[in-house]
C-alpha positions as CSV (number, residue, x, y, z in Angstrom):
1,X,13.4,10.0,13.3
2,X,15.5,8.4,15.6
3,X,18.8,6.4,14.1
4,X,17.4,3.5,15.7
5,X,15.0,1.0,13.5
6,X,11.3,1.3,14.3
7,X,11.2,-2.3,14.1
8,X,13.9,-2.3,16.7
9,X,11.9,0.0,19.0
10,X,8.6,-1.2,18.6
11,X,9.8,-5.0,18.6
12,X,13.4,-5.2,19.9
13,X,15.5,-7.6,19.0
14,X,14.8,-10.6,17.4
15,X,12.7,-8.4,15.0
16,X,9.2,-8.7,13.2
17,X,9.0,-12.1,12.2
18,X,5.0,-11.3,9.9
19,X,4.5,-15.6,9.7
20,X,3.5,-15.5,13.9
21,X,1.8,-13.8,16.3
22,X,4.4,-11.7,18.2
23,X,3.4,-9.7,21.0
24,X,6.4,-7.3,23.0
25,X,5.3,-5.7,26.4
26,X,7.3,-1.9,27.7
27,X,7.5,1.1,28.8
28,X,5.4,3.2,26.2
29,X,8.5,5.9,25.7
30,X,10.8,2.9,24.0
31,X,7.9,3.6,21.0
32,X,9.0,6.0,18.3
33,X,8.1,9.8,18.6
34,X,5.8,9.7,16.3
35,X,3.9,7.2,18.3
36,X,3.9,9.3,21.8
37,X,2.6,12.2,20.0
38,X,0.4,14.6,22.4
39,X,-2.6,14.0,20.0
40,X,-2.2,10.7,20.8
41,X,-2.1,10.6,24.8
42,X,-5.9,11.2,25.0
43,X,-8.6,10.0,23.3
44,X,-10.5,13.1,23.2
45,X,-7.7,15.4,21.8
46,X,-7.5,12.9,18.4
47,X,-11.2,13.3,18.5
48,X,-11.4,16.7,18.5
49,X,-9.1,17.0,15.4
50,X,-9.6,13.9,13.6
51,X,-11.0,14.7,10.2
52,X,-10.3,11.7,8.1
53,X,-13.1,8.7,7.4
54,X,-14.3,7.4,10.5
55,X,-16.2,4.1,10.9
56,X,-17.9,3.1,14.3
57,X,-19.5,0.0,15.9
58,X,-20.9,-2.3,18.9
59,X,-18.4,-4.8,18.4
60,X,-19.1,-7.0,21.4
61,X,-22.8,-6.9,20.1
62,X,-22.6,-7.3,16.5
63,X,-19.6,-7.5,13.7
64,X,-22.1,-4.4,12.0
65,X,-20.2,-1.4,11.6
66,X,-20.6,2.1,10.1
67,X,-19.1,4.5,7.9
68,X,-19.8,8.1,9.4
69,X,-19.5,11.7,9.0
70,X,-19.9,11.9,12.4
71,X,-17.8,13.8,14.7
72,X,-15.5,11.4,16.8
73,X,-15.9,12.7,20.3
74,X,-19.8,12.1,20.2
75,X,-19.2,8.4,19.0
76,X,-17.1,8.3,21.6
77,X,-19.2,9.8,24.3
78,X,-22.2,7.4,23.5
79,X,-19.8,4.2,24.4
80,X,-19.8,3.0,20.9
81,X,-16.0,1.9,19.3
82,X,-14.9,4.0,16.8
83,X,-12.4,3.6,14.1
84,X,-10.0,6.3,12.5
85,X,-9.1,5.0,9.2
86,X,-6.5,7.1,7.7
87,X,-4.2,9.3,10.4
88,X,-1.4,10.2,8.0
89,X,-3.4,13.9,7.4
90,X,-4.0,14.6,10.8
91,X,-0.6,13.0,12.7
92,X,2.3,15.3,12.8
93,X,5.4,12.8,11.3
94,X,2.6,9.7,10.1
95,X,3.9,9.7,6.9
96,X,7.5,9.6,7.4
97,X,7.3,7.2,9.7
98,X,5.4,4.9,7.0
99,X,7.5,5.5,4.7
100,X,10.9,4.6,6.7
101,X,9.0,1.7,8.0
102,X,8.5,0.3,4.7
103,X,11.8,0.9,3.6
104,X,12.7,-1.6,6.8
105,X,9.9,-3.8,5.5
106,X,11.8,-3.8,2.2
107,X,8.1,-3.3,0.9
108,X,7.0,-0.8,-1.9
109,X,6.4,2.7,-0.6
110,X,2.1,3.3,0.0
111,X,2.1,-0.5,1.4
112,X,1.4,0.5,4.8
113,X,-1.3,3.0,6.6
114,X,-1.7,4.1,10.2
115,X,-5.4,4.0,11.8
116,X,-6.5,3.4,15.4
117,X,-9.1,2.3,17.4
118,X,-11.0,3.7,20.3
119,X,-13.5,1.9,22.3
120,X,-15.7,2.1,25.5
121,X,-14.2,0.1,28.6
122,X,-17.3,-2.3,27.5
123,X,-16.8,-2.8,24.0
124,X,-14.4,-4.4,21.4
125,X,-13.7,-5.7,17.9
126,X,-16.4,-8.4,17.0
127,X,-14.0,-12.3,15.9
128,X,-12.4,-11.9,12.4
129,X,-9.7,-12.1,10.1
130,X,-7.6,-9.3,8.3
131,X,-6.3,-10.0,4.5
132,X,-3.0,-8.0,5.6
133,X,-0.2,-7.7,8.2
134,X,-1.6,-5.5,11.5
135,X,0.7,-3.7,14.3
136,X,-1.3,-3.4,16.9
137,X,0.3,-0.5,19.4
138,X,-1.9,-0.2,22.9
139,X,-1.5,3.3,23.9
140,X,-4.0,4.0,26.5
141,X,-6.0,1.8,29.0
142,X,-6.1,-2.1,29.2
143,X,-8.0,-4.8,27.3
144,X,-7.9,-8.2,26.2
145,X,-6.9,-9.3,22.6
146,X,-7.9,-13.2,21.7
147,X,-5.7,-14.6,18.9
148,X,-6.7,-17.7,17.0
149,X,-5.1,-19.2,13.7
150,X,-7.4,-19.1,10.8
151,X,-6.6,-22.9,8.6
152,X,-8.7,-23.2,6.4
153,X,-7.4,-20.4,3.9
154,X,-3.4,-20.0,3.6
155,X,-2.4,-15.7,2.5
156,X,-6.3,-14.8,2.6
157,X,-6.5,-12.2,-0.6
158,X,-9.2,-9.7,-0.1
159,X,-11.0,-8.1,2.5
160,X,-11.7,-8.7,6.4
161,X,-14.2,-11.5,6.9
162,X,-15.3,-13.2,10.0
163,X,-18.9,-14.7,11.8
164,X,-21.9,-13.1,10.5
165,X,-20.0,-10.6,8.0
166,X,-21.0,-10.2,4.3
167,X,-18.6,-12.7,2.5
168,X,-17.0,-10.5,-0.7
169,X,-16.9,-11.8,-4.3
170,X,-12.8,-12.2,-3.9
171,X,-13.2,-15.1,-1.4
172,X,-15.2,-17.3,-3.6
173,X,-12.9,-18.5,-5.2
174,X,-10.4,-18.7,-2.2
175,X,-13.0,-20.9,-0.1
176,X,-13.1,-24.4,-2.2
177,X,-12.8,-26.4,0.9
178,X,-15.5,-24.7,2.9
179,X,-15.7,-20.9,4.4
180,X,-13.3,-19.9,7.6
181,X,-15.3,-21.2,10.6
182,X,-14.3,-19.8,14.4
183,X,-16.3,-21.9,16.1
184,X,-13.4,-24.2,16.9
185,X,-10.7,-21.4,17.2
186,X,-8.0,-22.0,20.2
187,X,-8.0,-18.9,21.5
188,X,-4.8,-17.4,22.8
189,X,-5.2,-14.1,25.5
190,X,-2.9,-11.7,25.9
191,X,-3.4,-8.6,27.9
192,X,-2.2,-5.3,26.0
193,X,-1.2,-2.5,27.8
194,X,0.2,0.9,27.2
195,X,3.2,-0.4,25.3
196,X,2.1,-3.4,24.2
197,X,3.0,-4.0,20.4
198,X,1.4,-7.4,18.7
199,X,1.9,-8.3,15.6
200,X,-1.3,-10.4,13.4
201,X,0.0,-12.0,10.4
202,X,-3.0,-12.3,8.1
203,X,-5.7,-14.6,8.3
204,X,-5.6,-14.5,12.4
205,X,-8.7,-14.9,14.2
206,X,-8.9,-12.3,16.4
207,X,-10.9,-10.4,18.6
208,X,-10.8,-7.6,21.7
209,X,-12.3,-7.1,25.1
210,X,-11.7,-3.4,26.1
211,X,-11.1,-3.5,30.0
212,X,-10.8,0.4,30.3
213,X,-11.2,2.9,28.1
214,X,-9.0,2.0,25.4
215,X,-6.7,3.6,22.2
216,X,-4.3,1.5,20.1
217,X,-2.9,2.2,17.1
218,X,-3.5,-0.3,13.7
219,X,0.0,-0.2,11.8
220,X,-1.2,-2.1,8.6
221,X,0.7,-3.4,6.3
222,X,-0.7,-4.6,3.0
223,X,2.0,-5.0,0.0
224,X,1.8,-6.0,-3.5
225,X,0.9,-9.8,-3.7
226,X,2.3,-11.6,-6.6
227,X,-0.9,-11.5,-8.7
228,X,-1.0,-8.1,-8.1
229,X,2.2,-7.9,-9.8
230,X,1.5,-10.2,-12.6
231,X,-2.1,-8.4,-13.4
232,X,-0.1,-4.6,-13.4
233,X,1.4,-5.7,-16.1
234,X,-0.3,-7.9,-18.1
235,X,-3.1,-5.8,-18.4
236,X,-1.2,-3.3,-20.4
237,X,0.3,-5.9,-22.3
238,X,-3.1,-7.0,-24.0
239,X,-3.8,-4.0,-24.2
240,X,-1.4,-2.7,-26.7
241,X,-2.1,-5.4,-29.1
242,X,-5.0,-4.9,-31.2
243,X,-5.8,-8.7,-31.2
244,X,-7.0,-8.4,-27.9
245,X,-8.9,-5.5,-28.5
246,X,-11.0,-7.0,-30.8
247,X,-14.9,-6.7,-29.6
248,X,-16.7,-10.0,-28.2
249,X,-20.2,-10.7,-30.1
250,X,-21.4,-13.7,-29.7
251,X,-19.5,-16.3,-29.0
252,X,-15.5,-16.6,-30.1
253,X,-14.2,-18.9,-32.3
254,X,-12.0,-21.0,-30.4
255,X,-9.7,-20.7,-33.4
256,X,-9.2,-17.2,-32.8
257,X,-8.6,-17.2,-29.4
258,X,-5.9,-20.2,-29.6
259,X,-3.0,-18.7,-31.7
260,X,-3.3,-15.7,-28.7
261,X,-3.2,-18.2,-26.1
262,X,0.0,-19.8,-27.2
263,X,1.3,-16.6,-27.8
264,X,1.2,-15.4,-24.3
265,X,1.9,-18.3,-23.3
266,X,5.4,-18.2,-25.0
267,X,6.0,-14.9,-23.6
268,X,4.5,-15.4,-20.0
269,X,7.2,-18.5,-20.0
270,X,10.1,-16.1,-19.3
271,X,8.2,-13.1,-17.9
272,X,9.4,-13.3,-13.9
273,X,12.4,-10.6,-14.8
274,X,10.0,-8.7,-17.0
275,X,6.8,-8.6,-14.5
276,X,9.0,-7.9,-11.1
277,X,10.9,-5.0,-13.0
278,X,7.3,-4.1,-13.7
279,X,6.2,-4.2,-10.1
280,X,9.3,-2.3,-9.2
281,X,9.5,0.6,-11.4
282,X,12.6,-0.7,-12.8
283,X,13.6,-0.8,-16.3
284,X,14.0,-3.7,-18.7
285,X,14.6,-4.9,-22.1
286,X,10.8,-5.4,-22.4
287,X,10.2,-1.6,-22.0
288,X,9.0,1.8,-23.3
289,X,8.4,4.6,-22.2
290,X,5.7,7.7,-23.6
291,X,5.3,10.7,-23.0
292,X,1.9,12.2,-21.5
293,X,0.6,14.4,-24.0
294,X,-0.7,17.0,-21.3
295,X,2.5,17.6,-19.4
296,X,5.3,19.9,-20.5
297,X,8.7,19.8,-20.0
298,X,10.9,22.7,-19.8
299,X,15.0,22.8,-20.2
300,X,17.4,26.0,-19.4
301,X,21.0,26.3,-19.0
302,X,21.8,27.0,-14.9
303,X,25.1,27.6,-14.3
304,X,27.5,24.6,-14.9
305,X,23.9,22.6,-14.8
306,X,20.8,22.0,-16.6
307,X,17.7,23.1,-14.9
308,X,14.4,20.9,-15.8
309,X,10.6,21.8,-15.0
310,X,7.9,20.0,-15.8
311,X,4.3,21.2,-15.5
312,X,1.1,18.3,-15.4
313,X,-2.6,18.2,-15.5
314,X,-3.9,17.3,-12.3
315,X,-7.3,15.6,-11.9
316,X,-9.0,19.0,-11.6
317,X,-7.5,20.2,-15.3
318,X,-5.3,22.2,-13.8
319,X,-1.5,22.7,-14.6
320,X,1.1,22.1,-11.4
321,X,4.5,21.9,-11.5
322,X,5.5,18.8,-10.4
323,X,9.5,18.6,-10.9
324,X,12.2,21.5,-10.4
325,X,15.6,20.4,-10.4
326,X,18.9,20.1,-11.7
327,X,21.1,17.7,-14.0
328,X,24.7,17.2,-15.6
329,X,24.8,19.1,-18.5
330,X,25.8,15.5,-20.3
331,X,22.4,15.0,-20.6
332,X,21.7,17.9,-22.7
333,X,21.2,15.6,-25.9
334,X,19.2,13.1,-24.3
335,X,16.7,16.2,-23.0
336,X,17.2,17.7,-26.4
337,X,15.8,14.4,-28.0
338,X,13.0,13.4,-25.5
339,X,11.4,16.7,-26.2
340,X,10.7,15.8,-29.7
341,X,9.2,12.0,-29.0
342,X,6.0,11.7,-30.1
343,X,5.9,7.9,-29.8
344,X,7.4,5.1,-27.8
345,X,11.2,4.3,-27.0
346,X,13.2,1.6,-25.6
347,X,16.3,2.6,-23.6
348,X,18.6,1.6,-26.7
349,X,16.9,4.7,-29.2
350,X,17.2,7.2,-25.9
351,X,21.1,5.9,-25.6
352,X,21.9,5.9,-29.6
353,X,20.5,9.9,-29.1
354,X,22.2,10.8,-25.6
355,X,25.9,11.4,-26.6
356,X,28.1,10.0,-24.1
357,X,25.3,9.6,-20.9
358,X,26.5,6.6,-19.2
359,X,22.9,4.3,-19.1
360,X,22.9,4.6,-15.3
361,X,22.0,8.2,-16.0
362,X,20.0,7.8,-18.4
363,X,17.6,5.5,-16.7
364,X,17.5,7.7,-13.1
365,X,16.5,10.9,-15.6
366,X,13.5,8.3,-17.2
367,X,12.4,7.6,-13.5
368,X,12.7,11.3,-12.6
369,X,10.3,12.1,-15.7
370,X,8.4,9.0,-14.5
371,X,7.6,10.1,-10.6
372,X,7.0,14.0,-12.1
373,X,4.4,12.7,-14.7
374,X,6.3,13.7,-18.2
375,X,6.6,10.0,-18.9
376,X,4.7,6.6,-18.6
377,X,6.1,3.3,-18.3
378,X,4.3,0.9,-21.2
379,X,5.4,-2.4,-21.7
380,X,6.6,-3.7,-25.3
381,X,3.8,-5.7,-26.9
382,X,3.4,-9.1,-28.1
């Protein structure tokens, strides 16, 4: 990667502001690398290797599309638009460069994807609305791209939804003063080109017109949203208290439910520290951590250093290693101890076990055992 931002060199200065439409014209080589790629200077080569889920459509005929197993290059060939989902597996450098762009983002790592579009110098993207931030990047050939704010829903949570689209169960609830209606939309038109970069906060109207035969890339971004955050954690909260465990028949007595209520309702009052350390895959005072019973963790003296292996079950039953490094040999106790935990601890029973390990330590060993799948974060219960 370049030591420049890719916000810098995608947006320039000021930088991505994600509450407006932004759009940035230039010479396509100001893009990052990863962005000029050779797969991605014709259509046809990215077709040719393209194996990921692919979805195609007639979007200036209908706002139908479908999921195919379909190679790309016929799609292509038979004028439709077609949609690469996912292009981390098949770009050379995707994933880094979504990785150090959410690190600009300050967003958690796996909020943003990389997709495209391809479509037909006749054909578009039918009017709707996306329930995340998109980057749109024009790579190759001209068209048209109609902006519109969407009012009548502020942060739209869910999926894409627009005229004559199946409305999904989240935006029910989301919709009290009436469905989002185009029909009215001031459309803005801006003309993308190779170089173009345009930013859609989410819930923009938006549509395209294809003038030549076009490829842009989708940068999506779609981080955590605060419920998101709160329902990660309380959901293992009630979980590890039997109380809410108990089995629904018929109908419960109110009097039952109400000392549970007020109970959470005591602790949700100074949750924020304890949920955001949650979301973050931080520690807190509220909690534990437990070790998964199908993973093994190994310890051998290395030198002046300790050398640690762990070995997991992956989803197929089958044992991978998933951490080999090394330590201080001041952890030695707190290794020695963790080995033998059959139940939950706090950081204060790891620290009264660890000798002299400073906390700081202590804690970046429990996130290494953490990201290699020896330990799980649980939080404390009611």
């Amino acid at each position: 990667m370049s030591e420049q931002s890719l916000l810098s060199a995608l947006f320039g200065p000021p930088s991505l502001d994600p509450t407006h439409v932004q759009v940035v014209h230039g010479d396509v080589q100001r893009l990052p690398q990863v962005l000029r790629h050779p797969l991605l200077q014709q259509t046809s080569r990215l077709a040719d290797v393209y194996r990921g889920p692919l979805s195609f459509g007639r979007g200036l005929r209908s706002p139908r599309t479908f999921d195919a197993q379909a190679d790309a290059a016929g799609l292509l060939q038979l004028g439709l638009t077609v949609f690469f989902q996912d292009l981390s597996a098949t770009l050379p450098g995707a994933v880094a460069f979504l990785r150090q762009l959410e690190h600009e983002l300050r967003v958690p790592a796996g909020s943003a994807r990389l997709s495209a579009f391809a479509s037909a110098e006749d054909d578009g993207v039918s009017c709707h609305y996306d329930a995340e931030e998109v980057i749109s990047v024009q790579l190759l050939g001209r068209k048209r791209f109609f902006t519109a704010p969407m009012t009548q829903i502020e942060h739209p949570h869910g999926a894409q939804y627009g005229p004559g689209m199946p409305v999904q169960e989240a935006l029910y609830a989301q919709a009290g003063n009436g469905f989002p209606d185009a029909s009215d939309a001031r459309w803005q038109v801006t003309e993308m080109r190779p170089g173009s970069v345009l930013l859609l906060p989410r819930g923009t109207w938006h549509r395209t017109e294809a003038l030549e035969p076009s490829l842009a890339l989708s940068i999506v971004i779609r981080p955590p949203l605060l419920l998101d955050a709160l329902s990660a954690w309380l959901q293992p909260l009630l979980v590890s208290d039997r109380a809410w465990r108990q089995p629904l028949y018929g109908t419960p007595a109110a009097e039952q439910l109400q000392p549970l209520l007020d109970q959470l309702a005591q602790r949700l009052g100074g949750a924020a520290p304890e949920v955001l350390a949650w979301q973050d895959g931080g520690a807190s005072r509220w909690q534990r951590w437990l070790a998964v019973p199908t993973s093994r963790l190994a310890v051998a003296q290395a030198g002046a250093r300790l050398r640690l292996q762990v070995d997991a079950l992956d989803q197929q039953w089958r044992h991978r290693q998933t951490l080999d490094t090394e330590v201080p040999t001041h952890l030695a106790a707190a290794l020695q101890w963790l080995v033998t935990q059959g139940q939950a601890f706090d950081l204060p029973a790891l620290s009264l076990n660890a000798g002299d390990a400073p906390s700081g330590d202590l804690l970046q060993l429990l996130e290494l055992l953490v990201k290699s799948h020896y330990l799980r974060r649980i939080p404390l219960p009611l």
